[in-house]
C-alpha positions in Angstrom: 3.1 5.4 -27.5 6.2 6.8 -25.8 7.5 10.1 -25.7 10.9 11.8 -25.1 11.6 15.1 -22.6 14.5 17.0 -24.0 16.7 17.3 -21.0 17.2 13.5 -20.6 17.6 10.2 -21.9 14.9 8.3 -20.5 12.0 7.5 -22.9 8.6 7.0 -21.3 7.0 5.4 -19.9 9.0 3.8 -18.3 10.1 1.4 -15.0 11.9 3.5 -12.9 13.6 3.2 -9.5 13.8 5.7 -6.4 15.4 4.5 -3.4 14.5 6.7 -0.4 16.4 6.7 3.0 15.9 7.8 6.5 15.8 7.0 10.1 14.2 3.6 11.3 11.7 4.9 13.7 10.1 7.2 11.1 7.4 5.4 9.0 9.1 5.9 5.5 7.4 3.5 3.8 4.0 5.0 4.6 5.5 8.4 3.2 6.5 7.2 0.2 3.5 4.9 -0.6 1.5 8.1 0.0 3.9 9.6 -2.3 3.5 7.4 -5.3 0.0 7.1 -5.2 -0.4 10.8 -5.0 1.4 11.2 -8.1 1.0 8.2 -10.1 -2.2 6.3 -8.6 -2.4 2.5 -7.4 -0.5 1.6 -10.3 2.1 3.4 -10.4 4.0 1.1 -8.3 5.7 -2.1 -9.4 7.8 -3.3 -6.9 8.7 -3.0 -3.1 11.6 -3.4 -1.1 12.5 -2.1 2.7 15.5 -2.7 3.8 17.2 -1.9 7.1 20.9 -1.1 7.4 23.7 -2.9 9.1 23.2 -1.1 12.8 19.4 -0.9 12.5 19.3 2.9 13.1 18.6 3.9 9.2 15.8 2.3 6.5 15.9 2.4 2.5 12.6 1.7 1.0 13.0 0.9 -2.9 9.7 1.8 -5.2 10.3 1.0 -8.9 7.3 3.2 -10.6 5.9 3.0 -14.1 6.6 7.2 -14.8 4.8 8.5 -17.6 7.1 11.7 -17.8 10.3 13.7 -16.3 7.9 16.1 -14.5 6.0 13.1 -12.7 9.0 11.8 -11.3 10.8 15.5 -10.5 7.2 16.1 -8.4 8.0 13.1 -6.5 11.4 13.8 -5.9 10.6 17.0 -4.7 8.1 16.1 -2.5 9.9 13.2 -0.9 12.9 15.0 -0.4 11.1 18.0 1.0 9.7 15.8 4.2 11.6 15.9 6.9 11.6 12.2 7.3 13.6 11.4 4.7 17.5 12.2 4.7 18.0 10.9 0.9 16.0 10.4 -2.1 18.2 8.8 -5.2 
């Protein structure tokens, strides 16, 4: 069963992903793991990917999540975007 928030297109649930970035000495994929799991559970995670960038000085760690709702996934954003580890959350 799948439901539909009124201020966007997404229907949930649904496979979603948030790409986080910040600086490679800062353990960001810790962060956000804690993150997900905080707001979704050990499920709420599909699929990982860390990636460094071209100079080595910045990391992007991309979760896809199964959200069940806007809310869940503005709570994460906010969160994530709050610590100051992390310079982007998209």
């Amino acid at each position: 069963m799948s439901n539909t928030d009124a201020d966007t297109l997404l229907e949930f649930p649904c496979d979603f992903p948030i790409k986080v970035m910040g600086a490679a000495d800062a353990r960001l994929a810790e962060l956000v793991e804690d993150v997900v799991r905080r707001h979704l559970g050990e499920q709420g995670a599909l699929a990982w990917n860390t990636r460094p960038s071209s100079r080595g000085r910045y990391v992007s760690v991309t979760v896809t999540v199964r959200a069940r709702s806007k809310a869940e996934l503005d709570a994460i954003y906010r969160e994530l975007s709050a610590h100051e580890s992390v310079l982007m959350a998209l």
